[in-house]
C-alpha positions as CSV (number, residue, x, y, z in Angstrom):
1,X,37.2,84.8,7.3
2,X,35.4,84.8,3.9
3,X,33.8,82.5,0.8
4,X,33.0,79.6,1.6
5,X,34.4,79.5,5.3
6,X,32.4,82.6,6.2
7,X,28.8,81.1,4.0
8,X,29.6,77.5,6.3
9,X,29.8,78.8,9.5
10,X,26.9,81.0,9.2
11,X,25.4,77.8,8.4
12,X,26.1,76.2,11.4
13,X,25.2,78.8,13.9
14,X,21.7,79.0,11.6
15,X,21.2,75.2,12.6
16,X,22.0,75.6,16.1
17,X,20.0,78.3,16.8
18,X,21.7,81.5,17.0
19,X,20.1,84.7,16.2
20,X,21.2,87.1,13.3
21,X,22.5,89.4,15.6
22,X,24.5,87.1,18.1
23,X,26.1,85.5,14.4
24,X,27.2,89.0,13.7
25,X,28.6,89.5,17.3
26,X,30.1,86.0,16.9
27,X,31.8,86.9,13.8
28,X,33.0,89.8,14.0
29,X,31.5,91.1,10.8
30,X,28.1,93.4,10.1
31,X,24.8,92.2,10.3
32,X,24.0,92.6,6.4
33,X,27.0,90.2,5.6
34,X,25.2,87.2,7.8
35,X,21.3,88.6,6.5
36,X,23.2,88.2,2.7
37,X,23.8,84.0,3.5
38,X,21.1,83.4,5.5
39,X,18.6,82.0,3.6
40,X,21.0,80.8,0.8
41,X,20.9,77.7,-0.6
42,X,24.8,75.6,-1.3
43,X,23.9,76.3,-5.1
44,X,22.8,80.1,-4.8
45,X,26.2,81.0,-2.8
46,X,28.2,79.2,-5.7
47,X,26.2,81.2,-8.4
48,X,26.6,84.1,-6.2
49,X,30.6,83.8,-5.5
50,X,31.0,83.2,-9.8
51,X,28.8,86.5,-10.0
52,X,30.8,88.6,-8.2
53,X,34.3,87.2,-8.9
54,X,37.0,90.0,-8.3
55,X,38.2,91.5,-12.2
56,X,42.1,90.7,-12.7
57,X,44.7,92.7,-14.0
58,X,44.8,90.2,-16.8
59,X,41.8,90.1,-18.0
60,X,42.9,92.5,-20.6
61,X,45.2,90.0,-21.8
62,X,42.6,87.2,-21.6
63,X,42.2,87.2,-25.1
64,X,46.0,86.9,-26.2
65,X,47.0,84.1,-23.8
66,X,43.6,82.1,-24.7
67,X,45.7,82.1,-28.3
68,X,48.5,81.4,-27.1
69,X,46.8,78.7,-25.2
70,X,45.2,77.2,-27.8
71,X,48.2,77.1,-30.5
72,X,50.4,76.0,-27.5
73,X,48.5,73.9,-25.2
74,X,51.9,73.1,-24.0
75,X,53.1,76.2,-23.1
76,X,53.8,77.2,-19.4
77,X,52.7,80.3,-17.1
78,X,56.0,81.3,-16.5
79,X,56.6,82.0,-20.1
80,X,53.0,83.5,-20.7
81,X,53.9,85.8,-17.8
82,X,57.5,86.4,-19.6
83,X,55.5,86.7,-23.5
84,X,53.2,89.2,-21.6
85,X,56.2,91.2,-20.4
86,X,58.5,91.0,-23.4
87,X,54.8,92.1,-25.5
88,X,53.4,94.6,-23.4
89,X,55.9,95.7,-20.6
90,X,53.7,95.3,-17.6
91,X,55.2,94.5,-14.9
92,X,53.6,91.2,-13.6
93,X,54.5,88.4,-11.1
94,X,54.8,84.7,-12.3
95,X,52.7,83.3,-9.3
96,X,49.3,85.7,-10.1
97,X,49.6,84.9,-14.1
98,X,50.0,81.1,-12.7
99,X,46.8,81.3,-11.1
100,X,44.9,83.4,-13.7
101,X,46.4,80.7,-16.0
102,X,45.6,77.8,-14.6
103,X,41.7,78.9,-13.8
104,X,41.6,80.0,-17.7
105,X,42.8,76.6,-19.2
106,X,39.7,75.0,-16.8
107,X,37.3,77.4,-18.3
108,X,38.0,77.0,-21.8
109,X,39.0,73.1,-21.6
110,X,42.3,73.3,-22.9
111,X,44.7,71.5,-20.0
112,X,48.5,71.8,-20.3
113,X,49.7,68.6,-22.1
114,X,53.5,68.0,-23.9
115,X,53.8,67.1,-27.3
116,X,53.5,62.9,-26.4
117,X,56.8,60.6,-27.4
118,X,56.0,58.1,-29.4
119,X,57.5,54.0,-28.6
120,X,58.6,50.9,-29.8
121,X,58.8,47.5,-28.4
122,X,62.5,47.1,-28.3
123,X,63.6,43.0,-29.1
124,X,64.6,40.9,-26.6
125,X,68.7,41.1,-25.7
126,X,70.5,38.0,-26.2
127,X,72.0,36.6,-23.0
128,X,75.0,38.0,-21.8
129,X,74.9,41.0,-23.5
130,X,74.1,43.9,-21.6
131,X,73.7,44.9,-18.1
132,X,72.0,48.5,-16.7
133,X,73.0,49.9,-14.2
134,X,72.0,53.5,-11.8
135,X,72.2,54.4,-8.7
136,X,69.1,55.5,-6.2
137,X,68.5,57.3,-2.7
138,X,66.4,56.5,0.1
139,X,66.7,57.8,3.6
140,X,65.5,55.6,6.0
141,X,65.5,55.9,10.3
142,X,68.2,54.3,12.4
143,X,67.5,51.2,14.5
144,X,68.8,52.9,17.7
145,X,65.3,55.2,17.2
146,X,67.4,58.6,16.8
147,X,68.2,60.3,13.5
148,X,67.5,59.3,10.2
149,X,70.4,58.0,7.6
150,X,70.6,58.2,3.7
151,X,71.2,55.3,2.2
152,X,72.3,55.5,-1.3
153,X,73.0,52.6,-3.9
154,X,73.7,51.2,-7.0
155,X,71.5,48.2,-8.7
156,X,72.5,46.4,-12.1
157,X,69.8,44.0,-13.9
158,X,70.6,41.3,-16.6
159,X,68.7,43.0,-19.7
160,X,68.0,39.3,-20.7
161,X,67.2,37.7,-17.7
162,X,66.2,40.6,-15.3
163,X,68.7,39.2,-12.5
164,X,69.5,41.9,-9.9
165,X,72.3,43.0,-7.8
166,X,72.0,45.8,-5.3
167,X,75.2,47.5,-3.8
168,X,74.6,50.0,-0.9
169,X,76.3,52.4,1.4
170,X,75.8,55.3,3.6
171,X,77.7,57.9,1.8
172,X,78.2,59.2,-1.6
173,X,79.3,57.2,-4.6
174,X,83.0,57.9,-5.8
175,X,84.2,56.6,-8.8
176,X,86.0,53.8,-6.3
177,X,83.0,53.2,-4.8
178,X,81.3,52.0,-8.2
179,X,84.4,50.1,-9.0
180,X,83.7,48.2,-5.8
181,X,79.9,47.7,-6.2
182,X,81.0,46.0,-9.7
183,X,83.9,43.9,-8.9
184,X,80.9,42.4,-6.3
185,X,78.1,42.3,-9.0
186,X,80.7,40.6,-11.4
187,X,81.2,38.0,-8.7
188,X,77.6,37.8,-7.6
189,X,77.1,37.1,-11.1
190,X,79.2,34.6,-11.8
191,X,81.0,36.8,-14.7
192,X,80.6,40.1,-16.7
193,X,78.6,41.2,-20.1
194,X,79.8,42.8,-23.4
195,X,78.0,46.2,-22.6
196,X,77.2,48.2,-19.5
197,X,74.4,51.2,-19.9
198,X,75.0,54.4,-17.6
199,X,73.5,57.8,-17.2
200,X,75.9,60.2,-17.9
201,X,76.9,60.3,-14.2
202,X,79.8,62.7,-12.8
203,X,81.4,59.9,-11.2
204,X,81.5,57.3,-15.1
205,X,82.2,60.2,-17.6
206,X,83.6,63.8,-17.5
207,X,82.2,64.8,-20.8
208,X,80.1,63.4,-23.5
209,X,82.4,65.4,-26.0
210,X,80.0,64.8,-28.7
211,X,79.8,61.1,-28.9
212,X,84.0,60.8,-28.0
213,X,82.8,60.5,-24.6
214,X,85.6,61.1,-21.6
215,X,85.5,59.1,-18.5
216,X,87.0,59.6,-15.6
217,X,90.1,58.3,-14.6
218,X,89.5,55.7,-12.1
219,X,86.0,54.1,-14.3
220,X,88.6,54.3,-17.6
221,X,91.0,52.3,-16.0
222,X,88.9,49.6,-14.7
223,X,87.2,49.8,-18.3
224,X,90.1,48.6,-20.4
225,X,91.4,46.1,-18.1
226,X,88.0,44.5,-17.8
227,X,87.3,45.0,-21.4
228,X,83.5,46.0,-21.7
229,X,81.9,48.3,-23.9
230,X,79.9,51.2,-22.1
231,X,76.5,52.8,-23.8
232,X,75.8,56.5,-22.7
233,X,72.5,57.3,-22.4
234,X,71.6,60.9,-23.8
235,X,70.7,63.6,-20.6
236,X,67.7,63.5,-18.8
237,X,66.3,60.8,-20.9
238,X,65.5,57.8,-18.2
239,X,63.4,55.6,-21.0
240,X,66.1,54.4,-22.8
241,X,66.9,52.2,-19.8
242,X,63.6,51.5,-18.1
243,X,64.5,48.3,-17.2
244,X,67.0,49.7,-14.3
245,X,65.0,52.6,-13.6
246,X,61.9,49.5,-12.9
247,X,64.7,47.8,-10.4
248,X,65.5,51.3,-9.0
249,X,61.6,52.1,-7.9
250,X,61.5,48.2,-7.0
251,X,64.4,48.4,-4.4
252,X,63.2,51.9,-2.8
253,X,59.6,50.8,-2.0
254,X,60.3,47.0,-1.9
255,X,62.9,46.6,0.1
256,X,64.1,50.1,1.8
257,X,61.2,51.3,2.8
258,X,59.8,50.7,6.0
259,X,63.0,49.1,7.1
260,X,65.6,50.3,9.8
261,X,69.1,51.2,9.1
262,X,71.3,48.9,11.2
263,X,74.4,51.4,11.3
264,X,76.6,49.3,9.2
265,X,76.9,48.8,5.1
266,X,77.7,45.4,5.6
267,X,75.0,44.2,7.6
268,X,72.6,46.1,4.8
269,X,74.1,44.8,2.4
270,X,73.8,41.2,3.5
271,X,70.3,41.7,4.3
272,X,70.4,42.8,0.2
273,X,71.4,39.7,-0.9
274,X,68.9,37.8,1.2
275,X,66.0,39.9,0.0
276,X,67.2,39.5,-3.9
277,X,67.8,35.6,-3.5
278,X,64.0,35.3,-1.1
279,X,61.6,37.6,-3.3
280,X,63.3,40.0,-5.7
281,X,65.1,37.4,-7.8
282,X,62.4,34.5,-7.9
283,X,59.4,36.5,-8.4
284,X,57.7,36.3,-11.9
285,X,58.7,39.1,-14.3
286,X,55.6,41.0,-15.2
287,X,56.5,41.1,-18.5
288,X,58.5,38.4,-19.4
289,X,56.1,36.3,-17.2
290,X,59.4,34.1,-16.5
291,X,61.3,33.8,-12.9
292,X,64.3,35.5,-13.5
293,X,66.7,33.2,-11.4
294,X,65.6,30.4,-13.9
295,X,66.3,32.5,-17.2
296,X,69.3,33.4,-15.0
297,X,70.5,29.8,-15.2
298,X,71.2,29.8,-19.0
299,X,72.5,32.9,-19.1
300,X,75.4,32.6,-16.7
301,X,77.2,30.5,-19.4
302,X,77.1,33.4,-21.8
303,X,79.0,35.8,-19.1
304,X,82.6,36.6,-19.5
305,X,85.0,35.7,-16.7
306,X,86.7,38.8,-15.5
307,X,90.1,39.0,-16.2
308,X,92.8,38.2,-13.3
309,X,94.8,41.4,-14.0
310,X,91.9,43.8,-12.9
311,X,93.1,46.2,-10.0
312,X,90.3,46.0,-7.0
313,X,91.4,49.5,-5.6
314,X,90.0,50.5,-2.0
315,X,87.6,52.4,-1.8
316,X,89.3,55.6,-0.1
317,X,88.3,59.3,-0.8
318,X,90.3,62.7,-0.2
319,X,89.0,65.4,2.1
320,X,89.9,68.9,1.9
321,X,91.3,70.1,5.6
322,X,89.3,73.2,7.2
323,X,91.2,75.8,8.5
324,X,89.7,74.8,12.3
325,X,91.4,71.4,11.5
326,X,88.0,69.3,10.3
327,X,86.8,67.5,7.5
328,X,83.6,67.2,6.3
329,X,81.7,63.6,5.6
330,X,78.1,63.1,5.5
331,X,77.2,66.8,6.4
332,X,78.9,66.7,9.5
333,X,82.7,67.9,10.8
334,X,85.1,65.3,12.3
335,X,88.1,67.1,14.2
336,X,92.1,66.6,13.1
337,X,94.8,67.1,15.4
338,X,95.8,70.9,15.9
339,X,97.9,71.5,13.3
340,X,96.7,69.2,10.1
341,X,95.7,71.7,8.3
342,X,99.2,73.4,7.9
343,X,100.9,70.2,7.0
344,X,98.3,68.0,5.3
345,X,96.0,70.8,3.2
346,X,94.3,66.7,1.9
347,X,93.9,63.8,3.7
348,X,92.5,60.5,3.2
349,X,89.4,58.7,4.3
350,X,88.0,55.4,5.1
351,X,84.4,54.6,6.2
352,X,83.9,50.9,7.4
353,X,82.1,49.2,10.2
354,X,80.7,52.8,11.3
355,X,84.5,54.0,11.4
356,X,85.6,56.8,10.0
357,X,89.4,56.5,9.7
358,X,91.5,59.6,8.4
359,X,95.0,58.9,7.0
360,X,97.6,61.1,5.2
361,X,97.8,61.0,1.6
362,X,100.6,58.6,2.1
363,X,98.6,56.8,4.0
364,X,99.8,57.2,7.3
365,X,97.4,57.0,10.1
366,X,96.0,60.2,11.5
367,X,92.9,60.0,13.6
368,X,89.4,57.9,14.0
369,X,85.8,58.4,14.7
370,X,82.6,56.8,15.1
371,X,80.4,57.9,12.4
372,X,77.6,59.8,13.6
373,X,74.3,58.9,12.5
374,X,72.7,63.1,12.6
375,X,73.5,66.2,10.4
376,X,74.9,69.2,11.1
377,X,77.2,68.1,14.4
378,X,80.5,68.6,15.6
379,X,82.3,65.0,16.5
380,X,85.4,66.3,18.1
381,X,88.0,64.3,20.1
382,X,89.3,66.5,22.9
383,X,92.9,65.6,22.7
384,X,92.8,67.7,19.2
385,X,92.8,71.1,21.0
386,X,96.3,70.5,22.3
387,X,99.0,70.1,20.3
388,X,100.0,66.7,21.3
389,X,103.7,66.1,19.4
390,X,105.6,66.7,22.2
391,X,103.9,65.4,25.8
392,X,104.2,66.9,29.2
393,X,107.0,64.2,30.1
394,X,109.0,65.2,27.4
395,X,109.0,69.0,28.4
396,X,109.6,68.6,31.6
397,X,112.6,65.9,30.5
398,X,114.3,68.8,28.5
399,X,113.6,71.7,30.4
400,X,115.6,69.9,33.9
401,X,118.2,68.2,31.3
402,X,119.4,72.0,30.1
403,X,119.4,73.1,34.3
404,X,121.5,70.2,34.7
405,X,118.9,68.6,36.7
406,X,119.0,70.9,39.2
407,X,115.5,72.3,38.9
408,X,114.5,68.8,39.0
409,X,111.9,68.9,42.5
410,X,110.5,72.6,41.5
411,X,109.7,71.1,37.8
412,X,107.8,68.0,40.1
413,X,106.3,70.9,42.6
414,X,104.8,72.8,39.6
415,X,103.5,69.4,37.9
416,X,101.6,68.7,41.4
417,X,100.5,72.3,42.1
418,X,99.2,73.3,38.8
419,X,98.2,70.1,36.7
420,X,95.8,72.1,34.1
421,X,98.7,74.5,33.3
422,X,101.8,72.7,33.2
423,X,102.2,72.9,29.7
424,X,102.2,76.8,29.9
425,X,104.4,76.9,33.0
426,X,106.9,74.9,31.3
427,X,107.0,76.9,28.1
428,X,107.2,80.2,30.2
429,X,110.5,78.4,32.0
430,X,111.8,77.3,28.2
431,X,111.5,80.8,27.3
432,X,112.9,82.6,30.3
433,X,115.7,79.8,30.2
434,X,116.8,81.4,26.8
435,X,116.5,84.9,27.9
436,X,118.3,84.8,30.9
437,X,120.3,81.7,30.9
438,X,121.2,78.1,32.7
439,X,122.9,79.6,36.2
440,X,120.3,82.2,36.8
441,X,117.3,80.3,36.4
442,X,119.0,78.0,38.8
443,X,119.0,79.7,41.1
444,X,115.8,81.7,41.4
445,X,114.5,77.8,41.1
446,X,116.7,77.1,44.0
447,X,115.0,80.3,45.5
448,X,111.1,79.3,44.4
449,X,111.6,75.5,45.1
450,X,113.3,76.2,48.9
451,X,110.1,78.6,49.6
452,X,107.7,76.5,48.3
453,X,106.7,79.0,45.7
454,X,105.6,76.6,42.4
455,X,105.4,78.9,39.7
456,X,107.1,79.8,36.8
457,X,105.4,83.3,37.4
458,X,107.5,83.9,40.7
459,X,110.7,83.1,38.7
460,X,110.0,85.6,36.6
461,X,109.6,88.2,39.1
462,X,112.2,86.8,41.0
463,X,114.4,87.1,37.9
464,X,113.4,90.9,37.2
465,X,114.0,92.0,40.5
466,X,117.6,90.4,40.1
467,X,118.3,93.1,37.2
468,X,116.8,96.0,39.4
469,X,118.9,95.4,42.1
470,X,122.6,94.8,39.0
471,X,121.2,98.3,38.1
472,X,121.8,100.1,41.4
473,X,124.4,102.7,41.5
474,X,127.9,101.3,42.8
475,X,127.8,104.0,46.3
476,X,124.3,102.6,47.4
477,X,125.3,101.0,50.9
478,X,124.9,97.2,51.5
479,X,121.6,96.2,52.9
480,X,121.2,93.5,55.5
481,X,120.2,89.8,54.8
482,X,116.5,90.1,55.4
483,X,116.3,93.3,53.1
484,X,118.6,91.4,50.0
485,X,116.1,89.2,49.3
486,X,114.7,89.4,45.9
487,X,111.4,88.6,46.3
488,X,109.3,89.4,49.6
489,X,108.3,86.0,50.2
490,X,106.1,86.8,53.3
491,X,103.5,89.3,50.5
492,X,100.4,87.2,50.9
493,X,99.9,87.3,47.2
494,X,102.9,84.5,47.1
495,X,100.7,82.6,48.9
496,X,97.6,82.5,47.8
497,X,95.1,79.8,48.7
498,X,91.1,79.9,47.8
499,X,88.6,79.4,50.1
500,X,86.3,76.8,49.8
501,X,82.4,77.2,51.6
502,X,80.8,74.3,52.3
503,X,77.7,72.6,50.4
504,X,75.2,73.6,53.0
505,X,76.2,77.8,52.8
506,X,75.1,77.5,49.2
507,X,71.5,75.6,50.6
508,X,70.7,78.6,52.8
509,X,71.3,80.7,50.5
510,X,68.5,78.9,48.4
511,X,66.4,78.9,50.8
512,X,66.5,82.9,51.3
513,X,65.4,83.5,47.8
């Protein structure tokens, strides 16, 4: 403890009481420290704690970076610290030249300020002639109570009217996605105007290619056959369309916030259109000083009809496959079948009604999920771990059509004896049906199934004692019946069964500890 903490709480014990001695003991500090504050005034420890303010490294430098200070009140600490360096080869960090910086500019009055932009009133746009439009973030909770979800979305205003539309949906805008949220504004609309103004968004334009600007594939497309013009704005320069960027703060802290995320796009979106038709849309402009739903009025005649040849694409997006078979969509892994990602590297997605729907590139339909509402989790169906192209029934179909169906009740005994791993028993049967052939395995299933011996692990044996016994010398005598046998059936590890203790063995037990 020290400063002003240390000069307060000696205060305190001073008011209450308590000794010079016992404030020292109470402390933990000596008794000269608590005689220093004692008697000191609020103003005497501030003149005192200016008096005997630690020197810093940079006060040699004071001098130089008041200068630079004072040509450049706009000049940061981080390049201060980086002039200091590049001048004088000290090595110094950014965070103490910050501080030293920024108790040095409120010293000598000189506080950091940019070089100001100046403005103009920009005219009025004639009706139908330009929309803005940009896209905005809010996360917001879910109305189940658990986990939050962020809700992003795309608004457009009239330029002459200030109507609004507002698009929204759970995950990230695609190029599709746009396309969708402006086929609805066209029709929410009524029509379309001459120009659209964007930010220079990954998802409208590539490049800006020095005023030849490229757009992406999908936007370019819907571009020429709806016939609009498109103005760029220039990078990280947000006034040249404050009239959306006004819409954007509007529709965060008017309507978003506070509100509960129902789980579905659609219902949010409906509750959109109510909001903009109740308040947002027939509240007076506050600086046109007009209702815009009025203006709106006379300036739906001046819209352009969209043109019936305009593709309305769906708003699908491709997802790169994992190599432990998931995908990734809103910060969380959705499980494919075992095997996807050998045979489909990119798949297809489809988020609607808090669905998540995967598909083939083809199109073909692959797997679904509900959508999770957290981050960071695992939704995983549990028939994915298997590989489910070819079913038990089928297996077992093959495996007794190639022994003849003569293996037919052992297949059936093994099904009902080990129902976990009947897959594996069947595959261990495929495999020794190839090494050893169709009569063979007959008959040590003839041999397994008449002693009640369900396992594909006791053919085996029985199978590898059959080529111990076609390796014996031809002059070994004949043994008897009992002593031909292949396997020794009576061995109690044939025959195993586990013992099961009751519920109440495992109560004493608790009771013991």
């Amino acid at each position: 403890m020290k400063g002003i903490k240390m000069y307060t709480r000696i205060q305190e014990l001073k008011e209450h009481g308590v000794s010079q001695n016992k404030a020292a003991q109470y402390l933990g500090v000596h008794r000269k420290t608590i005689k220093r504050y004692w008697n000191m005034t609020a103003d005497e420890y501030e003149k005192y704690h200016n008096s005997v303010r630690k020197s810093s490294v940079l006060d040699q430098y004071r001098d130089i970076i008041v200068s630079w200070i004072t040509q450049f009140p706009c000049i940061t600490a981080a390049q201060i610290c980086d002039w200091l360096k590049e001048n004088y080869d000290d090595n110094l960090k950014e965070r103490t030249v910050s501080r030293y910086v920024k108790e040095l500019r409120a010293n000598i009055g000189i506080p950091k300020s940019a070089s100001p932009r100046e403005y103009m009133a920009v005219d009025e746009l004639p009706p139908g002639k330009q929309t803005q439009v940009d896209f905005g973030e809010m996360t917001i909770p879910n109305a189940g109570g658990k986990g939050k979800t962020k809700v992003r979305f795309a608004a457009f205003v009239l330029a002459h009217s200030r109507y609004k539309y507002v698009y929204f949906q759970s995950r990230p805008f695609h190029a599709v996605d746009l396309i969708t949220a402006m086929n609805n504004c066209f029709a929410y609309f009524g029509g379309m105007t001459d120009e659209y103004v964007f930010d220079q968004d990954s998802i409208v334009c590539v490049s800006e290619n020095a005023g030849d600007i490229v757009y992406t594939y999908e936007f370019e497309k819907f571009r020429q056959q709806c016939g609009f013009n498109v103005y760029m704005c220039r990078g990280a320069d947000p006034e040249s369309k404050g009239k959306i960027e006004n819409v954007v703060r509007y529709v965060k802290h008017g309507f978003l916030e506070n509100r509960l995320y129902p789980f579905d796009d659609n219902t949010l979106n409906d509750c959109g259109i109510s909001w903009l038709e109740r308040t947002a849309n027939i509240k007076i402009h506050g600086t046109t000083h007009k209702i815009p739903a009025e203006v709106f009025k006379e300036e739906r005649e001046s819209l352009k009809p969209l043109p019936d040849t305009v593709d309305r694409p769906v708003a699908s997006i491709k997802r790169t496959v994992r190599k432990d078979n998931t995908i990734i969509y809103c910060s969380n892994r959705y499980s494919l079948p075992i095997g996807t990602y050998t045979t489909q590297p990119e798949v297809e997605i489809e988020a609607q009604g808090g669905v998540l729907k995967i598909y083939t590139v083809f199109h073909d339909f692959i797997c679904e999920h509900r959508i999770s509402p957290g981050k960071g989790m695992l939704i995983k169906n549990n028939n994915h771990d298997r590989d489910t192209t070819s079913s038990i029934d089928k297996l077992q179909e093959d495996i007794d059509k190639q022994l003849d169906h003569k293996a037919a009740a052992f297949l059936a005994g093994i099904r009902a004896d080990k129902p976990r791993y009947t897959r594996d028993q069947f595959r261990m049967l495929q495999s020794l049906l190839d090494k050893y052939g169709k009569e063979k395995l007959i008959t040590a299933t003839d041999f397994c199934n008449a002693n009640k011996l369900f396992s594909s692990n006791t053919v085996r044996d029985f199978l590898l004692c059959g080529e111990t016994q076609n390796d014996k010398p031809d002059n070994v005598p004949a043994t008897d019946d009992k002593k031909e046998r292949k396997i020794p059936i009576d061995n109690s590890k044939y025959h195993v069964t586990v013992e099961k203790r009751s519920l109440e063995a495992y109560a004493k037990a608790g009771e013991q500890i």
